[in-house]
C-alpha positions as CSV (number, residue, x, y, z in Angstrom):
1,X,-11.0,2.5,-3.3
2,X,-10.6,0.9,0.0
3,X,-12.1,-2.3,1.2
4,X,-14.4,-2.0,4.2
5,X,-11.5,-3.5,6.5
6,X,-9.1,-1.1,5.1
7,X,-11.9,1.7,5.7
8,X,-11.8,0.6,9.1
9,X,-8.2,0.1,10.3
10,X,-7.5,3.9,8.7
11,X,-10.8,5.4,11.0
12,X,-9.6,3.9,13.7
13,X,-6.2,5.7,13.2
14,X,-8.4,8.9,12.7
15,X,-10.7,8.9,15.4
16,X,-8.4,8.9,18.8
17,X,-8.3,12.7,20.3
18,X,-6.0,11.4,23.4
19,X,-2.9,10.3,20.7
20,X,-0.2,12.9,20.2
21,X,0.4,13.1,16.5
22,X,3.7,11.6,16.9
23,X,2.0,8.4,17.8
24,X,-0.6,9.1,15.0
25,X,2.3,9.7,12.4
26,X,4.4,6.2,13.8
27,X,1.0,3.9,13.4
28,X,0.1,5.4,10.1
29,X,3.6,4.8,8.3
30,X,3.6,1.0,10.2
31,X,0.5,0.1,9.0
32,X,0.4,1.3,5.1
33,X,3.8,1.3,2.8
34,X,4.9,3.8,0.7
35,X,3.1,2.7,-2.2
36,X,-0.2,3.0,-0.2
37,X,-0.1,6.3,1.0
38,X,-1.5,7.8,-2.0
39,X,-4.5,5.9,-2.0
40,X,-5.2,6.6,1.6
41,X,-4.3,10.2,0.6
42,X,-7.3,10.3,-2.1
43,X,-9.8,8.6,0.3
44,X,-9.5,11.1,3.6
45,X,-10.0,13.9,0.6
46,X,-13.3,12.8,-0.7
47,X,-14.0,11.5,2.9
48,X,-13.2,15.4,3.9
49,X,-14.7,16.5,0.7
50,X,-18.0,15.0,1.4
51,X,-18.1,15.9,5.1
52,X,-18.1,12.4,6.4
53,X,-16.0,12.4,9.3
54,X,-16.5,14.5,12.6
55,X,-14.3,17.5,13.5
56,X,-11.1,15.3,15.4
57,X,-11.4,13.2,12.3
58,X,-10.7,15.9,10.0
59,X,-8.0,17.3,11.6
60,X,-6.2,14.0,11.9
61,X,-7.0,13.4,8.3
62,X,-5.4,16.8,7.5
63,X,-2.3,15.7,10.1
64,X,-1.7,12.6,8.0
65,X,-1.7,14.3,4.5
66,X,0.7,16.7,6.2
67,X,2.6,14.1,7.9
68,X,3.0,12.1,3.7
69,X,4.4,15.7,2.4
70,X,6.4,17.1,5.2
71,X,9.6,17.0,3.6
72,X,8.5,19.0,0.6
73,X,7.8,22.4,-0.8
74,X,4.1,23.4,0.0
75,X,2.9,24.1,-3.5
76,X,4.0,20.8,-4.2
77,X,1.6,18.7,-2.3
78,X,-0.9,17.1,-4.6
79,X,-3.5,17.6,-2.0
80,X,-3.4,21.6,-1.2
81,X,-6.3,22.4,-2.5
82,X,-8.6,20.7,-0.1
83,X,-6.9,22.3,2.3
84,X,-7.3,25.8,1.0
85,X,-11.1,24.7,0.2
86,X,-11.3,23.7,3.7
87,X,-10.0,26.6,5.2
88,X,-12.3,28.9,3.7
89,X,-15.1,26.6,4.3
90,X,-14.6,25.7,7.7
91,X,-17.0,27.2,10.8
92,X,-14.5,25.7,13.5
93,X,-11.9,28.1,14.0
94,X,-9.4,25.5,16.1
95,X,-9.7,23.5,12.4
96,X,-8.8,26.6,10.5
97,X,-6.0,27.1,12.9
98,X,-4.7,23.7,12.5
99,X,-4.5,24.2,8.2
100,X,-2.7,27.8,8.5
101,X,-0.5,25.9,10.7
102,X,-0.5,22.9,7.7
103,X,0.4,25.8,5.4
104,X,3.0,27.2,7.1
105,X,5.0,23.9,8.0
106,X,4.5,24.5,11.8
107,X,2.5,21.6,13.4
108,X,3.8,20.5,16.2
109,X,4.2,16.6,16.8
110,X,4.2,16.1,20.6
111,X,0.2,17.7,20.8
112,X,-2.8,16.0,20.8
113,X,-5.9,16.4,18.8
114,X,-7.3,17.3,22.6
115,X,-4.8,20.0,22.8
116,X,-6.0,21.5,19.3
117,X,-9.9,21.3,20.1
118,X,-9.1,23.2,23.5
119,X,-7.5,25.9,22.3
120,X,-9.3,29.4,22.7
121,X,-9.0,31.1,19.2
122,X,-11.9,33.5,19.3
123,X,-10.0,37.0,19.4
124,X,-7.5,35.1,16.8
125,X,-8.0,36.7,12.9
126,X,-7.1,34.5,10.3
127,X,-6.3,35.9,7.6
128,X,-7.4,33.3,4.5
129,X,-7.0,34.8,1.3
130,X,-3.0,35.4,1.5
131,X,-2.7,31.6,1.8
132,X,-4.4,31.4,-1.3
133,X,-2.8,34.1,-3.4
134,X,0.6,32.7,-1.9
135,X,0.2,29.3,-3.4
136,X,-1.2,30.8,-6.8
137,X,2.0,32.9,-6.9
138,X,4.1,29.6,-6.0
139,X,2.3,27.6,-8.3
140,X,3.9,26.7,-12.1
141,X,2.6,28.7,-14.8
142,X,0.7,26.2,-17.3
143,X,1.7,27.5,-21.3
144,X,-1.2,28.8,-22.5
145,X,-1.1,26.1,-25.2
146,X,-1.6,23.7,-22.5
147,X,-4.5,26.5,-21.3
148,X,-6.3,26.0,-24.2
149,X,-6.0,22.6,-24.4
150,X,-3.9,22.2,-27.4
151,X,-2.5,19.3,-27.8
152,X,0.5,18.9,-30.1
153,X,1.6,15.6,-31.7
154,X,5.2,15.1,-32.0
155,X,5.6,12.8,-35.5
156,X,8.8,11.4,-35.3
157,X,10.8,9.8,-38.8
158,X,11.4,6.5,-37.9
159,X,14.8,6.5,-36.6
160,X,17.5,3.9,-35.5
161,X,16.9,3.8,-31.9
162,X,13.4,5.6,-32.4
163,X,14.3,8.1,-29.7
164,X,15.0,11.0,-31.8
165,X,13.5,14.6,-30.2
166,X,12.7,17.6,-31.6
167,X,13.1,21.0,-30.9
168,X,9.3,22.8,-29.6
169,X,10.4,26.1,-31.5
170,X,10.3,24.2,-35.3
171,X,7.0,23.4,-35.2
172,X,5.3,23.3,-38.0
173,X,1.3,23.4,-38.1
174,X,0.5,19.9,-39.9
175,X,2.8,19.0,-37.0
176,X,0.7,20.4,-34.4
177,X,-3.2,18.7,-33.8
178,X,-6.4,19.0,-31.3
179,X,-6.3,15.9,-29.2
180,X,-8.3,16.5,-25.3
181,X,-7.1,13.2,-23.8
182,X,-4.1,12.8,-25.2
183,X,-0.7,13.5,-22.9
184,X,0.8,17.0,-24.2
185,X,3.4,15.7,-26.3
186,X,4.0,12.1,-27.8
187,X,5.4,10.0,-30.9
188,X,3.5,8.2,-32.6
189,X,1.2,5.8,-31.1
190,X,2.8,2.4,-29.1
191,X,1.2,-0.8,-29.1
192,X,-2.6,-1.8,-28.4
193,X,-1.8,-3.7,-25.4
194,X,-0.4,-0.1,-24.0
195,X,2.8,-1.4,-23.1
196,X,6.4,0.3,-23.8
197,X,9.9,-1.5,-25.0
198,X,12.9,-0.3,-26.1
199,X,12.6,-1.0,-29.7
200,X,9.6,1.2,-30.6
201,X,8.8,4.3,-30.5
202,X,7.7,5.9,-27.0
203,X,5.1,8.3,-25.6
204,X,6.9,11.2,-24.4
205,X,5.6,13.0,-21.4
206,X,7.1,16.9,-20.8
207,X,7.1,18.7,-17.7
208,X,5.5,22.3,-17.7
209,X,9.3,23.5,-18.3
210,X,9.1,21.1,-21.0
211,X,12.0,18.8,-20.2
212,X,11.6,15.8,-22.0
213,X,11.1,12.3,-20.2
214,X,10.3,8.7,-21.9
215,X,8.0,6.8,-19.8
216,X,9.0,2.9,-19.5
217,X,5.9,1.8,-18.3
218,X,6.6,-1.8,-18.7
219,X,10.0,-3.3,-20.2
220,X,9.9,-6.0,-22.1
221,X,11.7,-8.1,-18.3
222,X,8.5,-6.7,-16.2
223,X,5.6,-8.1,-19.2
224,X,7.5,-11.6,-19.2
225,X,7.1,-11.9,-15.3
226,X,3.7,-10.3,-15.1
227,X,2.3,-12.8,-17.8
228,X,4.4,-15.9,-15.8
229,X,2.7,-14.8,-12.4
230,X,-1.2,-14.8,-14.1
231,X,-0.9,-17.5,-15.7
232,X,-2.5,-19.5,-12.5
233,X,-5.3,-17.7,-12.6
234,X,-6.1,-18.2,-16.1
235,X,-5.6,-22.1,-15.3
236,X,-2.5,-22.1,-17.3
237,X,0.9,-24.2,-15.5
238,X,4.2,-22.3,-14.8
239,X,6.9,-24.5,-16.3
240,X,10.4,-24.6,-14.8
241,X,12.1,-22.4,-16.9
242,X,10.1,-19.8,-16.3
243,X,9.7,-20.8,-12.9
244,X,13.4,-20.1,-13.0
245,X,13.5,-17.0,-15.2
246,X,11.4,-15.2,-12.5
247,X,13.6,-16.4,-9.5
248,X,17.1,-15.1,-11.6
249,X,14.7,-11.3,-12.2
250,X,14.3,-11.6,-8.2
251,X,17.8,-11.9,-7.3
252,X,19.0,-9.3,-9.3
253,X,15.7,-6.8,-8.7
254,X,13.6,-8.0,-5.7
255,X,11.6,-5.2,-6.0
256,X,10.5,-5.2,-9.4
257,X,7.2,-7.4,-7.8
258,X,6.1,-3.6,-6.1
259,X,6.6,-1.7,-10.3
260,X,4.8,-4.7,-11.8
261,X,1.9,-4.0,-9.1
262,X,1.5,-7.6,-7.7
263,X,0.2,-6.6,-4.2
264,X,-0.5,-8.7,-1.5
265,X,-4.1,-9.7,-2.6
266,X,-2.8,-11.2,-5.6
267,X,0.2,-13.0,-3.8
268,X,-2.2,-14.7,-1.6
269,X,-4.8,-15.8,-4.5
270,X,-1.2,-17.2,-5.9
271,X,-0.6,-19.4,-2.6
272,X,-3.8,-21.5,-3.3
273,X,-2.8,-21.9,-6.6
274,X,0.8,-23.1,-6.5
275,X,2.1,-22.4,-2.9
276,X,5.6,-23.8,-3.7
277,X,6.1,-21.5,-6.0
278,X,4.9,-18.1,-3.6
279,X,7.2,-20.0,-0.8
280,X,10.1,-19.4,-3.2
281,X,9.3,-15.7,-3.9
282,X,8.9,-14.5,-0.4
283,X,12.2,-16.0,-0.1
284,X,13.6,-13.7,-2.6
285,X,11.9,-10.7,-1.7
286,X,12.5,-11.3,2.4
287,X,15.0,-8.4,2.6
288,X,12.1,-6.0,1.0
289,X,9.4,-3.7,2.1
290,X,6.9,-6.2,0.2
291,X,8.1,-8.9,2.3
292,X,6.2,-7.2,5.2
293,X,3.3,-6.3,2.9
294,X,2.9,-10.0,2.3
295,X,3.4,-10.5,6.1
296,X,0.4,-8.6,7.0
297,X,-2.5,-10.3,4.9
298,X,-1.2,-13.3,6.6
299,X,-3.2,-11.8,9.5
300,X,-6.0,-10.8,7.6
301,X,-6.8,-13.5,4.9
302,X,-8.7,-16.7,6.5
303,X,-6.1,-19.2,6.4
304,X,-6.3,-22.2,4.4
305,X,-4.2,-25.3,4.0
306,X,-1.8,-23.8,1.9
307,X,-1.2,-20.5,3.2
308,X,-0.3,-22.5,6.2
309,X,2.7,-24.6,4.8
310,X,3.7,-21.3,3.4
311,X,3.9,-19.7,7.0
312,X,5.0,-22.9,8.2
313,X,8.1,-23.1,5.6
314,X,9.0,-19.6,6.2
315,X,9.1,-19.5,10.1
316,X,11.9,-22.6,9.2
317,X,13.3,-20.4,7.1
318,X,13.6,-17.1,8.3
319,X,13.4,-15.5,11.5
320,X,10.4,-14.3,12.0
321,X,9.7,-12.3,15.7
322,X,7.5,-14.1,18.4
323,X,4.8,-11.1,18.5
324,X,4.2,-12.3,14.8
325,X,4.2,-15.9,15.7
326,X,1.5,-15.3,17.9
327,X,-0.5,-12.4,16.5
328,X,-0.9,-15.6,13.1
329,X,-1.7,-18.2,16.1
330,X,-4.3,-15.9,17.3
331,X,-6.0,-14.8,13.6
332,X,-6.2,-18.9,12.3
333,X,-7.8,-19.7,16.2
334,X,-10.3,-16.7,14.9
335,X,-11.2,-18.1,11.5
336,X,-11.7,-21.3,13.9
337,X,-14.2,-19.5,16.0
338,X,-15.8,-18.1,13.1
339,X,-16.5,-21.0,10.9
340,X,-20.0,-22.8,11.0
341,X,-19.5,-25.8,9.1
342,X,-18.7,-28.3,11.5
343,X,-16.7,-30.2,8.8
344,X,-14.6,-27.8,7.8
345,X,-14.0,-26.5,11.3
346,X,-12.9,-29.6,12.3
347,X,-10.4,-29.7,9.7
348,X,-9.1,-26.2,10.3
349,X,-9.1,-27.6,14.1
350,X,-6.7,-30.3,12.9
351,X,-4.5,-27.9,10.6
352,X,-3.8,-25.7,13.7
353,X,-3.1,-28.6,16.4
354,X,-0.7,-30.1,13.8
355,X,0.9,-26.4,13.4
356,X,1.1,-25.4,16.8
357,X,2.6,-29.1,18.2
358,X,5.1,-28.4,15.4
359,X,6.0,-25.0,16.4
360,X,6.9,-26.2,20.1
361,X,8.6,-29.1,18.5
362,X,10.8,-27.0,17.1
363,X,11.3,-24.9,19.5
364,X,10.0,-21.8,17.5
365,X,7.8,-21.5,20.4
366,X,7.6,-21.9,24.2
367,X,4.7,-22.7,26.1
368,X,4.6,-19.3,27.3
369,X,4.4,-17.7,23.8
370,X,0.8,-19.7,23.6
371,X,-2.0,-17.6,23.8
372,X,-4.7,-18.4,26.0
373,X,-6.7,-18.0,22.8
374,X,-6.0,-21.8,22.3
375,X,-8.4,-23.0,25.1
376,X,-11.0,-22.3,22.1
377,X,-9.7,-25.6,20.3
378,X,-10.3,-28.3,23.1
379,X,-13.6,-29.0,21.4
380,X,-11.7,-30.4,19.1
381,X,-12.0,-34.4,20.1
382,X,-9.2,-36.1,18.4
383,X,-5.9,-37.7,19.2
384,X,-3.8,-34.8,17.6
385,X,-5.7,-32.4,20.0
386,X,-5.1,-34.4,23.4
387,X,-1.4,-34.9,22.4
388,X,-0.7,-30.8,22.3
389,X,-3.2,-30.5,25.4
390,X,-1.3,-33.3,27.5
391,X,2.3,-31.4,25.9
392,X,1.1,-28.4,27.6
393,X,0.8,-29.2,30.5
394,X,3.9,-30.8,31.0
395,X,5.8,-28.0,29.6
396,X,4.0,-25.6,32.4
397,X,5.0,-28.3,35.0
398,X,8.5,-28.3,33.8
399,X,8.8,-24.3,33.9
400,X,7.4,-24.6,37.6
């Protein structure tokens, strides 16, 4: 689920004892959004599940699924039951300690993993199987139609607005069929490409209390811009006016980019394929969460000629901070480093020269805010490259 980078930014997070899990709950909700969590969620399970990380590791894991619910009810975290599975699994009793305290909402921010692993808990009796019967009792009751895996099938006449609902108790039994994989109640079926619009009829998806609630997977708005921002990929050209139809959508909804699922990977395979076009949606979505999403593969994608004039644009544009400035100065000098063709690293040499010159140019930068990082590029034996060198120094001699 997670790429090996991603696998090892999260152990990293994971695998400091000293960090108090106040600092462990700030770098984990800096470093993934919202949208991520769950993922990250679903990997530390099967990573605990599968006994694949040591015993500070588990309990950090176990902090940070704590630390994504903490605001809600108990029995209705999604990820309980590896917790009661680890609790009466467990042979380390400073682990078991740490989940009763999970369980009963009282872990304490301002200790350590350190602090956990020294405490002395061997006249301490935990008592395991109330925490189990306790979230039984707490959990919702599934119907026993449900149970048994009944599942009826709602057919609906086909009304105006196609939204008509019925009433569970009138029933009848041609009205009622044995389907495993289908959701528990529906109309009839939607389109093959599995996408929902107003004007035709819609699965609908009950609660266990059997409330009602129509799922709008995708509108008819989100299909139009998801097709327009693919079409690169399938070698097809955005025309203006849809160019234009996606920019009015952004003004109005700047986050509709997160519901349609067009994460940072795909924005930067968009920049090599029409980078004017990505300039002008981070533009629109600056204000966002997914602005800073975009941000960060900045730092992690190997640069290339176009990501750069879409960096380049956007520092213009819009005030980025300094410690960004240089954390990108210090990634594209890496990618430098790291290249082997002598060709293309003498291009990439060029790209940065140009980039940096125009930075200080501009004053976007001082000469202070260069990292030393840079001395990597005097190999580079061209004109551009003795220009920014010979700046530099007269900038330092002008600050002396």
């Amino acid at each position: 689920m997670l790429s090996p980078s991603e696998l090892t930014t999260l152990y990293n997070i994971i695998s400091d004892e000293t960090k108090s899990f106040e600092f462990i709950s700030n770098t984990f909700q800096k470093t993934y959004s919202k949208s991520e969590q769950f993922k990250i969620g679903i990997t530390l399970w099967f990573l605990i599940k599968d006994n694949l990380l040591n015993l500070t590791q588990r309990i950090c894991s176990f902090f940070i699924l704590y630390d994504m619910y903490q605001l809600d009810k108990t029995n209705t975290i999604p990820f309980i039951p590896i917790v009661l599975e680890s609790l009466k699994n467990s042979k380390h009793s400073q682990e078991k300690k740490f989940l009763i305290d999970f369980l009963n909402n009282n872990i304490i921010y301002q200790k350590t993993i350190k602090n956990i692993l020294e405490e002395n808990l061997e006249n301490e009796k935990i008592e395991i199987e109330k925490y189990n019967e306790k979230y039984k009792e707490s959990t919702e009751k599934i119907p026993k139609i449900i149970n048994d895996w009944i599942r009826p099938i709602i057919y609906e006449n086909n009304t105006e607005n196609n939204k008509k609902l019925f009433n569970l108790s009138q029933l009848t039994p041609k009205e009622v069929s044995f389907n495993y994989f289908e959701p528990n109640y529906m109309s009839y079926y939607p389109n093959t490409n599995y996408t929902f619009y107003d004007d035709e009829p819609l699965w609908i998806i009950p609660t266990l209390k059997h409330n009602f609630i129509y799922d709008f997977y995708l509108t008819k708005e989100k299909d139009s811009i998801s097709n327009i921002l693919f079409k690169p990929f399938n070698n097809q050209i955005i025309n203006q006016n849809e160019i234009d139809f996606i920019m009015n959508i952004l003004n109005d909804n700047p986050n509709i980019l997160s519901e349609i699922n067009f994460n940072s990977e795909k924005f930067m395979l968009l920049i090599e394929k029409n980078d004017s076009f990505a300039f002008n949606i981070l533009l629109k979505i600056s204000n966002t969460n997914l602005f800073q999403d975009y941000l960060k593969a900045f730092l992690t994608v190997k640069f290339t000629e176009n990501s750069m004039k879409v960096i380049s644009k956007i520092i213009t544009n819009i005030s980025l901070t300094k410690s960004f400035i240089n954390s990108y100065i210090i990634h594209i000098i890496e990618n430098f480093k790291e290249e082997n063709k002598i060709d293309e690293k003498n291009k990439l040499g060029r790209y940065i020269v140009h980039f940096i010159n125009k930075l200080l140019d501009d004053n976007f930068i001082n000469v202070n805010d260069i990292p030393k990082e840079i001395e990597n590029l005097y190999s580079i034996n061209t004109e551009e490259m003795a220009l920014l060198n010979k700046k530099i120094i007269e900038l330092n001699q002008n600050n002396k």
